[in-house]
C-alpha positions in Angstrom: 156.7 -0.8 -56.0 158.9 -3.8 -54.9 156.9 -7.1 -53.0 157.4 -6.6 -49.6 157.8 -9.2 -46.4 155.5 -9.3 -43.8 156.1 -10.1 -40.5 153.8 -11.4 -38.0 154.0 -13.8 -34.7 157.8 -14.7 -35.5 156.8 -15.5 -38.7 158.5 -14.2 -42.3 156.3 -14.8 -45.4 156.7 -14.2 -48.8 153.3 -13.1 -50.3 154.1 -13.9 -53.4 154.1 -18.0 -52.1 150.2 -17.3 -51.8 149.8 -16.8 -55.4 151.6 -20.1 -56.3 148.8 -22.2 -54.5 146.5 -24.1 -56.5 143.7 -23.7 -55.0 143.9 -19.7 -55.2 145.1 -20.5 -59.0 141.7 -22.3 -59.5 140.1 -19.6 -58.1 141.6 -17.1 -59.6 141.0 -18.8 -63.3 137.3 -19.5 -61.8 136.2 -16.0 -61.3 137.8 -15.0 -64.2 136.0 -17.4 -66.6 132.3 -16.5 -64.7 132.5 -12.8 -64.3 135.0 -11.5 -66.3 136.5 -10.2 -63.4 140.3 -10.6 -61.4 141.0 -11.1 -57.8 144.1 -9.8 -56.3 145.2 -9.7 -52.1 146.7 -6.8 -50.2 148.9 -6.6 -47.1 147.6 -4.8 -44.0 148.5 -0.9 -45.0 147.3 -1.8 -48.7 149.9 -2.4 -51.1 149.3 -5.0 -53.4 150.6 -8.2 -52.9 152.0 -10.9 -55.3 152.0 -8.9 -58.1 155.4 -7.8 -60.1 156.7 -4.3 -59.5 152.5 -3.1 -57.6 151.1 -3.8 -61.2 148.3 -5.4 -61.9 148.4 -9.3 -63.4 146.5 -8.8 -66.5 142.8 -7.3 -66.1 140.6 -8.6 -67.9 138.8 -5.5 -69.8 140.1 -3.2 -72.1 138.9 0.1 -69.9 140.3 -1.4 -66.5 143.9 -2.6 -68.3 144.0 1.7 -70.3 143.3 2.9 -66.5 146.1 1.0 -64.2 148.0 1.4 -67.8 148.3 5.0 -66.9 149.9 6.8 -64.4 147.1 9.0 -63.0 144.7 6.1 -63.2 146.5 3.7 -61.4 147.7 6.4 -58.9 143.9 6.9 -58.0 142.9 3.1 -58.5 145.4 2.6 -55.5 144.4 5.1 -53.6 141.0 3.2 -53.2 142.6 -0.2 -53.1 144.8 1.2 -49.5 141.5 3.0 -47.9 138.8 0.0 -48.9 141.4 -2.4 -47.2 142.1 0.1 -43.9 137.6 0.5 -44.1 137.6 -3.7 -44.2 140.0 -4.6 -41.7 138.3 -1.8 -39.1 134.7 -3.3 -39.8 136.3 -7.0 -40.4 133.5 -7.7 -42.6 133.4 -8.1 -46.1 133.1 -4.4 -48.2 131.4 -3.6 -51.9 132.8 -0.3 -52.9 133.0 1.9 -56.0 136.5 3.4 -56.8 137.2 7.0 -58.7 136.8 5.0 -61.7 133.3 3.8 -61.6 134.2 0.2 -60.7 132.6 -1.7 -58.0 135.3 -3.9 -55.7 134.6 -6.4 -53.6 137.1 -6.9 -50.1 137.4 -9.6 -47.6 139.4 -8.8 -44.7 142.4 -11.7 -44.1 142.9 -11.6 -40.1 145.0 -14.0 -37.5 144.7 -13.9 -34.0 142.9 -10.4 -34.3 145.5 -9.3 -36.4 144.6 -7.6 -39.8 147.3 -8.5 -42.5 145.1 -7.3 -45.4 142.2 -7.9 -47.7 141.5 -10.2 -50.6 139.3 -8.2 -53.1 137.7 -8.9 -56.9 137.4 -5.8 -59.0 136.6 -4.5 -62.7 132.3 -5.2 -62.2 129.6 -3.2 -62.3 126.5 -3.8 -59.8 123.1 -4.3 -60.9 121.3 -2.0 -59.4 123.6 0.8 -59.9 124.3 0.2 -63.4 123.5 2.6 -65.4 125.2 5.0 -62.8 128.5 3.2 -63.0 128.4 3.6 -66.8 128.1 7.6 -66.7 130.5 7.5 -63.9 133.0 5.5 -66.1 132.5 7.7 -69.0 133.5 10.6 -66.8 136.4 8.9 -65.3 137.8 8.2 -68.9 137.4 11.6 -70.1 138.8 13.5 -67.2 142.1 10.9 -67.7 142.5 10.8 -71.4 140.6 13.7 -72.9 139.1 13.1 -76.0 140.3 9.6 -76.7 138.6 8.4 -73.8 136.1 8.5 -75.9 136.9 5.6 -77.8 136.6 3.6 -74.9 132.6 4.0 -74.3 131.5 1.2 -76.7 133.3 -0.9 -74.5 131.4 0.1 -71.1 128.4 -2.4 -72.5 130.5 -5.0 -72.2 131.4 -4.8 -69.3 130.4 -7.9 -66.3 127.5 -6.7 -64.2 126.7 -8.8 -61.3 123.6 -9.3 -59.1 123.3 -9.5 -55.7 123.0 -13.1 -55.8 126.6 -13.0 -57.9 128.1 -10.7 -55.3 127.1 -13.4 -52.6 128.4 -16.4 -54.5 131.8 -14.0 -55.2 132.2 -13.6 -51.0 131.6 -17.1 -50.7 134.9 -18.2 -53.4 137.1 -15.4 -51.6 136.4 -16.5 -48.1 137.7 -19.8 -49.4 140.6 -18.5 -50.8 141.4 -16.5 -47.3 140.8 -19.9 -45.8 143.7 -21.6 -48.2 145.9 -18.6 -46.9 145.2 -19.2 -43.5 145.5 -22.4 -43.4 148.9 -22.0 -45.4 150.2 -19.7 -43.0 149.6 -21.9 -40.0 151.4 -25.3 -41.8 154.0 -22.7 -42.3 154.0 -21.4 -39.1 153.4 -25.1 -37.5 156.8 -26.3 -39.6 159.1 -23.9 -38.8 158.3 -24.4 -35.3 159.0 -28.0 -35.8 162.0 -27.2 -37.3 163.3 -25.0 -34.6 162.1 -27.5 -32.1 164.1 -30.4 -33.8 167.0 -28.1 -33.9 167.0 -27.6 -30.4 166.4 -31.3 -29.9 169.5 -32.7 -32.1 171.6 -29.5 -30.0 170.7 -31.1 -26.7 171.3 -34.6 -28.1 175.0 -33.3 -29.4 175.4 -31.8 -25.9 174.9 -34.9 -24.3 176.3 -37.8 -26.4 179.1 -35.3 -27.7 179.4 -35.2 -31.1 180.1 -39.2 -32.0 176.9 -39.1 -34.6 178.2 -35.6 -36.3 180.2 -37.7 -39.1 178.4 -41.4 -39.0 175.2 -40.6 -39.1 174.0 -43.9 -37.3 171.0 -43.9 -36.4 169.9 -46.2 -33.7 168.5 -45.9 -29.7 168.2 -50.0 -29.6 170.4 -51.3 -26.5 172.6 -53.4 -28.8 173.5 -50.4 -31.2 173.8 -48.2 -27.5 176.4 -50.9 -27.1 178.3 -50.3 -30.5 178.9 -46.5 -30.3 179.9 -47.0 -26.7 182.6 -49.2 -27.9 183.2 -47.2 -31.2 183.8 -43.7 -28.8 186.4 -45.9 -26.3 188.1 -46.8 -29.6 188.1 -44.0 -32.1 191.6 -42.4 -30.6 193.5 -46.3 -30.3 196.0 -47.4 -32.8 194.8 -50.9 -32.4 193.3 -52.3 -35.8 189.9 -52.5 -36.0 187.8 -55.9 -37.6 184.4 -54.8 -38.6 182.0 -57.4 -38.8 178.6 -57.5 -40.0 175.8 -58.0 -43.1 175.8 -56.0 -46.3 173.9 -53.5 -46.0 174.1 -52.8 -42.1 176.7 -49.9 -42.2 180.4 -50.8 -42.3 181.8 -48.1 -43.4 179.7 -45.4 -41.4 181.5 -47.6 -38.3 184.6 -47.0 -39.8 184.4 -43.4 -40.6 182.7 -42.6 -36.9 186.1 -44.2 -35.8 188.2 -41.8 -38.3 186.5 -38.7 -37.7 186.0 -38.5 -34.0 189.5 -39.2 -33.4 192.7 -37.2 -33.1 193.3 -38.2 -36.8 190.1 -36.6 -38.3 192.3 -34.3 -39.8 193.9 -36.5 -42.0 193.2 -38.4 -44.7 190.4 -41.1 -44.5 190.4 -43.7 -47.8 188.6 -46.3 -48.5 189.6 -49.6 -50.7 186.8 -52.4 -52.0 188.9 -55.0 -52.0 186.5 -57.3 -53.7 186.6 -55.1 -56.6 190.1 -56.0 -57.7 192.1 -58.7 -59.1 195.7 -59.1 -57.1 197.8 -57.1 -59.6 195.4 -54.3 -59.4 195.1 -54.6 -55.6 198.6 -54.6 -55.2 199.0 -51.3 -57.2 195.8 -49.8 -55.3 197.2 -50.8 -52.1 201.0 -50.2 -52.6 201.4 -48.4 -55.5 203.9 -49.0 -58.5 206.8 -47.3 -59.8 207.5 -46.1 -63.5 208.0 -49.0 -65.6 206.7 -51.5 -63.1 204.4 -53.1 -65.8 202.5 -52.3 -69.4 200.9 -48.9 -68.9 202.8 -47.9 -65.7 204.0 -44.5 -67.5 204.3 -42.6 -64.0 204.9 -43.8 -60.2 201.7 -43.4 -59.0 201.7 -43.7 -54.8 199.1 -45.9 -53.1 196.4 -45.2 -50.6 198.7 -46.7 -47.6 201.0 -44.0 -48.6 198.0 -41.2 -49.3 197.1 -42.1 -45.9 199.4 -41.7 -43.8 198.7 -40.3 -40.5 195.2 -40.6 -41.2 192.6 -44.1 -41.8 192.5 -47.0 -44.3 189.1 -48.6 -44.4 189.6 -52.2 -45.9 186.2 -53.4 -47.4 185.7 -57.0 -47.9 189.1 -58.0 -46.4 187.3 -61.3 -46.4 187.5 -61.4 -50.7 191.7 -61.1 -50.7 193.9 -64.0 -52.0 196.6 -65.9 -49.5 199.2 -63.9 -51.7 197.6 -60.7 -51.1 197.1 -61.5 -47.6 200.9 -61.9 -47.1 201.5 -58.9 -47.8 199.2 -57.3 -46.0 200.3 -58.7 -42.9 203.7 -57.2 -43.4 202.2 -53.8 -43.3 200.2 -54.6 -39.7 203.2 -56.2 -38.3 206.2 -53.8 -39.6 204.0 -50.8 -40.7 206.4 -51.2 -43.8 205.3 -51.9 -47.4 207.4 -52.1 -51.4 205.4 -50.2 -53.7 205.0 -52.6 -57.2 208.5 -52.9 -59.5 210.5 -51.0 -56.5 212.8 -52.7 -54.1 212.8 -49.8 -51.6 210.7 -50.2 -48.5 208.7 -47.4 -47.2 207.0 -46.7 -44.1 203.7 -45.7 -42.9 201.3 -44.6 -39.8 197.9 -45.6 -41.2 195.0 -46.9 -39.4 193.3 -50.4 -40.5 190.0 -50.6 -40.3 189.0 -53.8 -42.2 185.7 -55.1 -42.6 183.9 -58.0 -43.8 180.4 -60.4 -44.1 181.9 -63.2 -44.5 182.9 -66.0 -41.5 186.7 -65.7 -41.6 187.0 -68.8 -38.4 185.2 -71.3 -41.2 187.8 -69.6 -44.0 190.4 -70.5 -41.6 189.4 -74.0 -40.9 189.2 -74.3 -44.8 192.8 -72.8 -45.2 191.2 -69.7 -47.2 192.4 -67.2 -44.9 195.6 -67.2 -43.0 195.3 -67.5 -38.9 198.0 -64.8 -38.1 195.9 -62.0 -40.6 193.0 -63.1 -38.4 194.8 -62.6 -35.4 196.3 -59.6 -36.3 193.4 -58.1 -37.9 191.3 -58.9 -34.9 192.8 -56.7 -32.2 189.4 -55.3 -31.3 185.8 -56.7 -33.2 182.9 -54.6 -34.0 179.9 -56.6 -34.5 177.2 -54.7 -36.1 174.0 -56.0 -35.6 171.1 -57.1 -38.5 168.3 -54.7 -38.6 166.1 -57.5 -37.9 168.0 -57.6 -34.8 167.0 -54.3 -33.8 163.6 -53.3 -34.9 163.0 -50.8 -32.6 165.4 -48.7 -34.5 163.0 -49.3 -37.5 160.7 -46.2 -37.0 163.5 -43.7 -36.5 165.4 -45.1 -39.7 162.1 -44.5 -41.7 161.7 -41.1 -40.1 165.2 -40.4 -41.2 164.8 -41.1 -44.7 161.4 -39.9 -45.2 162.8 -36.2 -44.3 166.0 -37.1 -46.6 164.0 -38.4 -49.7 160.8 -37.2 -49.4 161.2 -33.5 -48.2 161.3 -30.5 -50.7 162.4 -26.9 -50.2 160.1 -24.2 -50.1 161.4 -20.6 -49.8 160.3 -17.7 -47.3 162.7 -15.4 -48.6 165.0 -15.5 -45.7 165.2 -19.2 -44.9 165.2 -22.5 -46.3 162.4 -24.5 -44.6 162.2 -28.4 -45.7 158.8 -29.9 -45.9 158.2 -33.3 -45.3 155.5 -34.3 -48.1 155.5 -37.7 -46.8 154.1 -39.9 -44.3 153.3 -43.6 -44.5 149.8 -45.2 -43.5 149.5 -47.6 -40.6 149.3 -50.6 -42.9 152.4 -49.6 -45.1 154.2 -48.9 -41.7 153.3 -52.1 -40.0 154.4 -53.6 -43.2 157.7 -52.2 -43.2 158.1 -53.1 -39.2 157.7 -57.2 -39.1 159.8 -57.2 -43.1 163.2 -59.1 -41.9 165.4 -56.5 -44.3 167.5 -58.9 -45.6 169.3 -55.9 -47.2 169.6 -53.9 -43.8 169.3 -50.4 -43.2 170.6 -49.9 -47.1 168.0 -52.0 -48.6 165.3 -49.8 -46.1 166.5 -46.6 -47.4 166.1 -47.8 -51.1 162.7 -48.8 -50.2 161.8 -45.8 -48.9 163.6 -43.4 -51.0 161.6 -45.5 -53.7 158.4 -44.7 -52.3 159.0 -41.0 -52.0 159.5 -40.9 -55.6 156.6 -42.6 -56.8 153.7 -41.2 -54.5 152.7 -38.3 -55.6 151.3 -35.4 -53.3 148.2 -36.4 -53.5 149.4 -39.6 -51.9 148.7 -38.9 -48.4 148.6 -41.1 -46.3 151.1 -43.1 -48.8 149.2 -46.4 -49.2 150.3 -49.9 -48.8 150.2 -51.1 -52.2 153.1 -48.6 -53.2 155.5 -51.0 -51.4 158.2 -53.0 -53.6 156.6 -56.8 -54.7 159.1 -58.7 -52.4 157.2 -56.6 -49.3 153.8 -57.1 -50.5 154.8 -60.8 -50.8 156.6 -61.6 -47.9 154.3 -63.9 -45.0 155.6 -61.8 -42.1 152.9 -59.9 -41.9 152.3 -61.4 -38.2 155.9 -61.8 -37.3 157.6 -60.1 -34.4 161.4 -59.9 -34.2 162.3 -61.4 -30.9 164.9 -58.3 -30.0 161.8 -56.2 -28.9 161.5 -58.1 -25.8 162.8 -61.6 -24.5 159.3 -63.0 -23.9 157.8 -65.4 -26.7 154.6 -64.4 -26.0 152.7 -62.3 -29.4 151.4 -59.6 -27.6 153.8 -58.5 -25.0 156.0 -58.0 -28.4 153.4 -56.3 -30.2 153.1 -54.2 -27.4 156.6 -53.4 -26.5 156.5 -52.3 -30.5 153.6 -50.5 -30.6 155.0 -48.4 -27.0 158.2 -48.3 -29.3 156.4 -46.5 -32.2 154.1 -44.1 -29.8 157.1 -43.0 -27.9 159.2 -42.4 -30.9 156.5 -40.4 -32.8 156.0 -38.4 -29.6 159.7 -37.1 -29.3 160.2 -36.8 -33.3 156.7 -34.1 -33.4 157.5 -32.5 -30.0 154.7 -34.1 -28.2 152.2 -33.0 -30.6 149.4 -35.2 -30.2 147.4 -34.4 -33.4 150.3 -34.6 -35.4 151.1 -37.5 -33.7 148.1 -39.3 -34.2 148.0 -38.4 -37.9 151.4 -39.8 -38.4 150.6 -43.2 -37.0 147.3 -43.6 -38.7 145.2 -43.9 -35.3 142.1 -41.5 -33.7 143.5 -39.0 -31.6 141.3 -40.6 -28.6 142.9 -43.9 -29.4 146.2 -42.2 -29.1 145.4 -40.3 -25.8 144.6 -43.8 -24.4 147.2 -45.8 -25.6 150.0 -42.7 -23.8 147.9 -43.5 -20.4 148.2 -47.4 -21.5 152.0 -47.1 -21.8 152.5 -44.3 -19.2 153.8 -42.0 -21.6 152.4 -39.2 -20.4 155.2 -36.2 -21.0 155.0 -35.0 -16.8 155.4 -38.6 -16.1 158.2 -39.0 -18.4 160.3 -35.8 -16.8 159.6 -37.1 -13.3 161.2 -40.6 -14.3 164.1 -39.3 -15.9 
């Protein structure tokens, strides 16, 4: 008999997830070491679930494993398994039975919302005050099934578990806890995929109104100056104009560049980038250029270079900043003529590319030290993108972490039809705060490694994940009580503390769909202190629709 689905409230799950937990593991092994006896769970018309092709997992006593090992026994032994659950979920109260075989059965009924989806029973015992009754019975049973072998069978009836009342009462108690663990189970996996669907929805309706300038970039960022930058980047994406990107390691360059590329009329077409640091000249030259056979020791083949492989489409030139005056020549020929000689060829060819160059370095001092030439500058310089330091933008701190946390520290967990990712980590208050007033001297790159980092070392069990999982330089640092100044232009400590702490609250809010317990777990804070610090702030979601 195949494992079937079972659909309730919306909701697909696999039974067989619920024999994966640990706790029903535990159980399971539990009862089996004290009694002697298994536990198995049934859906709501009852077939048994989580068990391969209807059978059994492994019972425990010789008689019980010869009976559901033949096809009468286990015929009638499921017989008694569908109409005890049917009998439980009617009286929804727990139900000691004895089957056709002789075996007493214990059932708890598993109910949500006043619907039954089944029973969770333990079988293969004998009661104490019906022993000796359940023996004959047994004895019968095996006869009628396997004629006179049966018979060698009885001597092990003596052995079998018998439990008292006070057994039976313990029993109930360790199978309400496992229905518990499966209720509980089915709600977080209930409670996800709403989130899920509700985050869907949300990044729809974002899409719808900010178009779809994020779909390739994946920036992340609602601080005003980083508003500012896609404004700029989605007047800019269809020019021809070259594009200087300026800004930090570690703050996103190339996403700029690539936003630019693929939310323009040229996303079709090709989209390279070149490091230009990572080169000597000959080697740039080729990268750049290309060479033709013969051109030098080990040019077997013409080999075309990105400018050509890019035509029609973007060049992304990293580090622009690190190129020689030579190099720099020559690169000027291409933005002023759109012309360029490929290495040991004297034929010019031409080409439509895009520049896009970026750098971290201060090309006006390079100039005034003669290490970059002025007309490269100009020519490079058509339109500037400045992206800000993510100590700059702080506010965009909490969404970042949220971002990564789901990247890093999610895992997949199967429902049959669907893919639902679970995010199995969440940071506590101190680590967060921690994380907030850190300067980042790495940007959003070094942020990601940190938390990427922490997602592989805390371990379930890890929850909240604590502070002193952070990296040495963070547990180091003395910013502890800093506040970057972009929150707000007062100097004063706790308007800026504030203005974060609103930040944070308002974030959290959107990111769990106004869920307030959620909410509240994910910050670390009291649910009271949380509905008070909403009023504080004005938060309140009717308040919020009425403003916007």
């Amino acid at each position: 008999m195949p494992v079937r689905k079972e659909k309730r409230m919306g909701l697909t799950v696999n039974w067989q997830n619920f024999d994966k937990l640990i706790m029903i593991k535990k159980l399971r092994k539990l009862v089996g070491e004290w009694w002697d006896i298994q536990m198995h769970f049934t859906d709501e018309k009852g077939y048994l679930r989580g068990v391969p092709s209807g059978q059994f997992f492994s019972p425990l006593n010789p008689i019980s494993k010869a009976i559901v090992g033949d096809p009468t026994g286990f015929k009638l032994t499921m017989q008694d398994v569908k109409k005890t659950t049917i009998d439980a979920s009617l009286t929804k109260k727990p139900k000691v039975v004895r089957n056709h075989s002789g075996f007493s059965a214990l059932f708890v009924p598993l109910r949500v919302g006043g619907k039954n989806l089944g029973c969770v029973f333990a079988d293969g015992f004998l009661s104490e005050h019906t022993k000796e009754e359940q023996q004959h019975q047994i004895k019968s049973f095996l006869f009628k099934v396997f004629g006179p072998d049966g018979e060698d069978l009885f001597p092990q009836i003596d052995d079998l578990p018998v439990l008292a009342d006070k057994d039976l009462h313990y029993l109930c108690e360790l199978i309400k806890l496992v229905v518990s663990e499966m209720l509980d189970t089915r709600a977080h996996l209930s409670r996800m995929k709403e989130n899920l669907s509700s985050e869907r929805k949300k990044v729809a309706k974002l899409k719808e109104e900010l178009g779809d300038r994020f779909h390739f970039s994946k920036m992340i960022g609602k601080s005003q100056n980083m508003q500012k930058l896609y404004h700029m980047v989605e007047k800019i994406c269809d020019s021809r104009a070259t594009v200087l990107v300026r800004g930090e390691n570690g703050t996103g360059k190339e996403l700029i560049s690539r936003a630019l590329h693929y939310n323009s009329s040229r996303k079709k077409e090709p989209f390279l980038v070149v490091n230009c640091g990572a080169f000597n000249d000959n080697l740039l030259e080729s990268e750049l250029f290309g060479h033709v056979k013969g051109a030098f020791t080990g040019a077997n083949r013409d080999k075309k270079g990105v400018f050509a492989v890019a035509d029609g489409g973007t060049l992304f030139l990293d580090e622009i900043g690190d190129t020689s005056l030579s190099m720099q020549v020559k690169l000027l020929r291409v933005l002023q003529e759109g012309t360029f000689i490929p290495v040991g060829s004297t034929a010019s060819h031409k080409t439509q590319v895009r520049i896009v160059a970026a750098t971290n370095r201060n090309l006006e001092q390079m100039m005034a030290e003669k290490l970059f030439r002025e007309d490269l500058y100009y020519r490079l310089n058509v339109i500037t993108l400045d992206i800000p330091p993510l100590r700059e933008r702080k506010e965009d701190i909490p969404l970042l972490i949220n971002y990564f946390l789901n990247k890093h520290g999610s895992h997949l967990l199967a429902d049959d039809d669907n893919k639902v990712p679970l995010n199995t980590k969440v940071l506590s208050h101190e680590c967060l705060t921690k994380l907030l007033n850190y300067d980042w001297p790495g940007n959003v790159r070094e942020l990601e490694n940190e938390i990427e980092r922490l997602c592989v070392i805390a371990s379930l069990d890890d929850f909240p994940v604590p502070l002193e999982y952070l990296s040495a330089r963070l547990l180091d640092s003395d910013q502890d009580t800093r506040v970057s100044a972009s929150f707000t232009e007062s100097t004063m400590l706790k308007e800026s503390v504030e203005h974060l702490e609103r930040a944070m609250i308002e974030s959290a809010l959107e990111d769990y769909g106004w869920d307030q317990v959620e909410v509240a777990k994910r910050l670390g804070i009291p649910k009271t202190t949380l509905l008070d610090k909403i009023r504080k702030y004005q938060l309140d979601k009717r308040e919020m629709k009425k403003a916007s």
